[in-house]
Backbone as a chain_set.jsonl record, in Angstrom:
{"seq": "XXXXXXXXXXXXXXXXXXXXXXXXXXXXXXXXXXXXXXXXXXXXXXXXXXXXXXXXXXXXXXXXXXXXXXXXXXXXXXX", "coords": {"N": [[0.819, -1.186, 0.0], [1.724, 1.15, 0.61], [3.744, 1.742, -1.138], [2.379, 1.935, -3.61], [1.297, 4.466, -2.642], [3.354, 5.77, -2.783], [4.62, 5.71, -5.094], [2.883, 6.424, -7.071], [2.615, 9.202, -5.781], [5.088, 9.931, -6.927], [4.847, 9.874, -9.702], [2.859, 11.37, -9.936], [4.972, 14.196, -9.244], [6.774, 14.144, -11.112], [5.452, 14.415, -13.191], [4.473, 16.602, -13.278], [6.158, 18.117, -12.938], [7.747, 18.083, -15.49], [5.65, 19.182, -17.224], [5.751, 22.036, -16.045], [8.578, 22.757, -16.463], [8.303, 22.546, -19.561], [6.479, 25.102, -19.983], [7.774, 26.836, -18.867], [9.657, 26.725, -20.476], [8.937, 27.721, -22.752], [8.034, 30.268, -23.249], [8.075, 33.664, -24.447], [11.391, 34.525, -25.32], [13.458, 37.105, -24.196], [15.445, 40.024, -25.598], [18.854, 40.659, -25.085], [19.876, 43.304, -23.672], [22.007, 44.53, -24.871], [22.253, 43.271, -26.954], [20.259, 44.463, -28.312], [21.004, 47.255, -28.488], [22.996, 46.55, -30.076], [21.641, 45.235, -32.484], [20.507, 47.85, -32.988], [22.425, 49.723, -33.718], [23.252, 48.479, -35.753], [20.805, 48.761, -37.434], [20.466, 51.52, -37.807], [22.653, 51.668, -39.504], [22.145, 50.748, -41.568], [20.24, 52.282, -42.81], [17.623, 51.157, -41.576], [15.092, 52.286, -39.763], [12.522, 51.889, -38.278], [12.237, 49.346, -36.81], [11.537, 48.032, -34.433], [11.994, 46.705, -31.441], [10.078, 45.902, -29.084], [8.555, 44.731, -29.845], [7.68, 40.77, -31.106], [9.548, 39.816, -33.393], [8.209, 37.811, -34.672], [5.591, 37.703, -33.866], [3.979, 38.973, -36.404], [3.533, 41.511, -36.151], [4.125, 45.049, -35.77], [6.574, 46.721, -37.849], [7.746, 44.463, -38.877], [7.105, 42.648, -40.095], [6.106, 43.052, -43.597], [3.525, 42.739, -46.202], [3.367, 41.867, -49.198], [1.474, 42.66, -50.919], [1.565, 45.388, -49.631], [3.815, 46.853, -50.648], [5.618, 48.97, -52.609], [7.598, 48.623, -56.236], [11.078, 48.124, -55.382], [10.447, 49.073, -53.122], [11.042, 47.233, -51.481], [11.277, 45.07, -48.42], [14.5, 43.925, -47.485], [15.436, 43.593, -45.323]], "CA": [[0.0, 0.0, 0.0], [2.854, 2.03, 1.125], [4.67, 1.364, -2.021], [1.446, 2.51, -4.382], [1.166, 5.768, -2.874], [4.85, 6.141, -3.065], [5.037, 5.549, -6.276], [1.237, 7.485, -7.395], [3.54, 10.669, -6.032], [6.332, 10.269, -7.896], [4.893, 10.24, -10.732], [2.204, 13.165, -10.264], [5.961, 14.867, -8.952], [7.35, 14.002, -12.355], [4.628, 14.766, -14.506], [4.147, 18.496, -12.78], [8.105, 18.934, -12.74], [7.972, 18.142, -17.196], [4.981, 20.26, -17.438], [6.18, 23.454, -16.138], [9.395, 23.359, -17.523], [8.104, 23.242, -20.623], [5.325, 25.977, -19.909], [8.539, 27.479, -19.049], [10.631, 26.937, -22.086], [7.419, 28.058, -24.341], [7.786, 31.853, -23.114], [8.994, 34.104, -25.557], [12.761, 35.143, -24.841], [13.874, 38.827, -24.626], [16.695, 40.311, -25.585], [19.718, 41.26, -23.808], [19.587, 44.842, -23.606], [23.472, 44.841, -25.4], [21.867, 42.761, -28.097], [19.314, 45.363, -28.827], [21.754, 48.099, -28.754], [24.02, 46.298, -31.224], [20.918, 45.575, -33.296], [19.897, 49.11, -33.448], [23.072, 50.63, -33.973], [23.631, 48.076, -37.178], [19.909, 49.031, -38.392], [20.653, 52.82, -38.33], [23.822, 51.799, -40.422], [21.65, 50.025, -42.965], [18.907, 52.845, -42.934], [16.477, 50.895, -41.045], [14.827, 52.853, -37.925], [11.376, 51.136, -38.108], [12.084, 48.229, -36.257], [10.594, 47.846, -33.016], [12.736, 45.837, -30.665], [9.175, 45.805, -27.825], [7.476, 43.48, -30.193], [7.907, 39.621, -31.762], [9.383, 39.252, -34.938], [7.445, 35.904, -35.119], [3.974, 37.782, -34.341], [3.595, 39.843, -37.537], [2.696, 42.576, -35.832], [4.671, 46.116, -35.779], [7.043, 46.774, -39.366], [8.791, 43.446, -39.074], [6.351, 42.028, -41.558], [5.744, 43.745, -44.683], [2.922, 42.222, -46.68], [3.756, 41.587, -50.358], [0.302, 43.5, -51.663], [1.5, 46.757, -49.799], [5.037, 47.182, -50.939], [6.218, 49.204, -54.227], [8.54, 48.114, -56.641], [11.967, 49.026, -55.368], [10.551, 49.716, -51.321], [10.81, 46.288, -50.326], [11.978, 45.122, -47.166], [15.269, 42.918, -47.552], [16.257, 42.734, -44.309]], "C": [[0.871, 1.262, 0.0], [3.528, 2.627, -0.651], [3.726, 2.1, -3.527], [1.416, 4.142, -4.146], [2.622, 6.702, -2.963], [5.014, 6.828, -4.892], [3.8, 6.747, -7.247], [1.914, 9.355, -7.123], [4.574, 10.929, -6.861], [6.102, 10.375, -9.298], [3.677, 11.237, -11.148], [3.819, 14.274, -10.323], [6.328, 15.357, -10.666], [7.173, 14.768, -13.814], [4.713, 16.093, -14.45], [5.54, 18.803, -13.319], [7.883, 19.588, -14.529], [7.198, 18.851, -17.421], [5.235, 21.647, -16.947], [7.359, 23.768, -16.749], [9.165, 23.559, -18.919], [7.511, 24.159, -20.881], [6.711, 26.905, -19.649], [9.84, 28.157, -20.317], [9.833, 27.912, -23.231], [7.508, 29.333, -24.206], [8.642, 32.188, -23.189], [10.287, 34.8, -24.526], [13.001, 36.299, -24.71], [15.021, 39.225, -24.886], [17.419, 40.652, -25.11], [19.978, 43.044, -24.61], [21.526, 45.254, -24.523], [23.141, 44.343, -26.708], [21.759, 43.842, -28.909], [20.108, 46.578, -28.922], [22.671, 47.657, -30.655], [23.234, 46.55, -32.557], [20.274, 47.094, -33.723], [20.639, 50.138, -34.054], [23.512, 50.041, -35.399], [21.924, 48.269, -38.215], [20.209, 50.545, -38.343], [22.042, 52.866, -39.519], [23.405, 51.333, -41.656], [20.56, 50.85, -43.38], [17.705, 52.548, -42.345], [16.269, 51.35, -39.339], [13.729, 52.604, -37.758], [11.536, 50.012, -37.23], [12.0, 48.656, -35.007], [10.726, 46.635, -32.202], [11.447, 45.311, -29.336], [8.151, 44.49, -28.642], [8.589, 42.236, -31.355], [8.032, 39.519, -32.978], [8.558, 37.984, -35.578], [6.172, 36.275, -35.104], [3.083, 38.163, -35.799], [2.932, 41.047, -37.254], [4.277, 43.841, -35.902], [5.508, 45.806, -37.492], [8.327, 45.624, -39.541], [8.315, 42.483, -40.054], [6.117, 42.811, -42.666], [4.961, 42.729, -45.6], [3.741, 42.227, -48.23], [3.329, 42.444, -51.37], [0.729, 45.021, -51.108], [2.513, 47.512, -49.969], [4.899, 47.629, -52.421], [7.354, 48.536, -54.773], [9.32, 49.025, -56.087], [11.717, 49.864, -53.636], [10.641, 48.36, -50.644], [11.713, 46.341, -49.174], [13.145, 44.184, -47.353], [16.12, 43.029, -46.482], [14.985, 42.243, -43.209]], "O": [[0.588, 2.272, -0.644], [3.649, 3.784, -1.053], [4.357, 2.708, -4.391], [1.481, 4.966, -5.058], [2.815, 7.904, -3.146], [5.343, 7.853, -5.49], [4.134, 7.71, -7.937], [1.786, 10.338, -7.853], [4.862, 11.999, -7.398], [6.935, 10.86, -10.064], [3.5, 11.757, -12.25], [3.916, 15.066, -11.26], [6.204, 16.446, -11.227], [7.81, 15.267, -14.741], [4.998, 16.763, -15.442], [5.826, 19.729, -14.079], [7.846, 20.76, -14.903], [7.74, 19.735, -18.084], [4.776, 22.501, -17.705], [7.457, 24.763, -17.467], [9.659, 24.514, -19.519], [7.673, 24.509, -22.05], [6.705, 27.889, -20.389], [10.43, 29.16, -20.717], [10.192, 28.564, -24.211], [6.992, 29.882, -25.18], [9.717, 31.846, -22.696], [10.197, 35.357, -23.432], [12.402, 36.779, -25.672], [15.867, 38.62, -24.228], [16.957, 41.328, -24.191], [20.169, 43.548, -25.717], [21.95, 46.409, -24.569], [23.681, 44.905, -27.66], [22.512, 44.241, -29.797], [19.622, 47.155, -29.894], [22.807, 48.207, -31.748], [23.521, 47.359, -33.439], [19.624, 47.282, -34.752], [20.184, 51.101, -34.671], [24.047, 50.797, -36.21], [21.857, 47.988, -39.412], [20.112, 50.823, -39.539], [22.348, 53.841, -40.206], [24.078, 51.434, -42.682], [19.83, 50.381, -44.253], [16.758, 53.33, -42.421], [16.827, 51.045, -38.285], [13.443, 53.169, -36.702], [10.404, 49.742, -36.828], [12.469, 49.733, -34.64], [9.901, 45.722, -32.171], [11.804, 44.377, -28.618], [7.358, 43.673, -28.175], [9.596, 42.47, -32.023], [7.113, 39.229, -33.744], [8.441, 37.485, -36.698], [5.378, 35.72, -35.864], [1.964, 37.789, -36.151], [2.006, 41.545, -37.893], [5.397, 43.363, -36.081], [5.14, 44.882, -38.218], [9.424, 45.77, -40.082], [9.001, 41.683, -40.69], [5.623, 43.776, -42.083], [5.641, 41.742, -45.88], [4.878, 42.698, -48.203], [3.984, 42.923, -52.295], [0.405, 45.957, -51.84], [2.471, 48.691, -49.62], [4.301, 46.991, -53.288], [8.102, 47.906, -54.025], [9.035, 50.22, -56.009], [12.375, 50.759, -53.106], [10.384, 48.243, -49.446], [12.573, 47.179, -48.905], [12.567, 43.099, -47.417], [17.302, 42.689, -46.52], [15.248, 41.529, -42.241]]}, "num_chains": 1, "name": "protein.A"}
């Protein structure tokens, strides 16, 4: 009996432990504040001052996406 609820904890323990670390792994990273310097001081060297280091290049949100339909010839984005 002993040996059941032994064992019945260890592996709720287990299960909880693998589920938060990954709930932990899953949240988005930020940058190191030396990063974001570097990056900003090599987009003012390339012309680019649109970028917006507070949001996710991966969401598509702020000017890190550029649609396809609202670009001119000759304004795209290539970086």
């Amino acid at each position: 009996m002993e040996f059941n609820i032994l064992f019945l904890l260890l592996l709720i323990g287990s299960t909880s432990l693998i589920f938060i670390s990954h709930l932990a792994s899953a949240a988005t990273p930020k940058l190191n504040t030396q990063d974001v310097k570097a990056l900003k001081e090599i987009g003012n060297k390339i012309g680019k001052k649109d970028w917006d280091f507070g949001v996710d290049p991966c969401s598509g949100k702020g000017k890190w996406n550029i649609s396809e339909s609202s670009t001119r010839k000759g304004f795209e984005s290539s970086v």
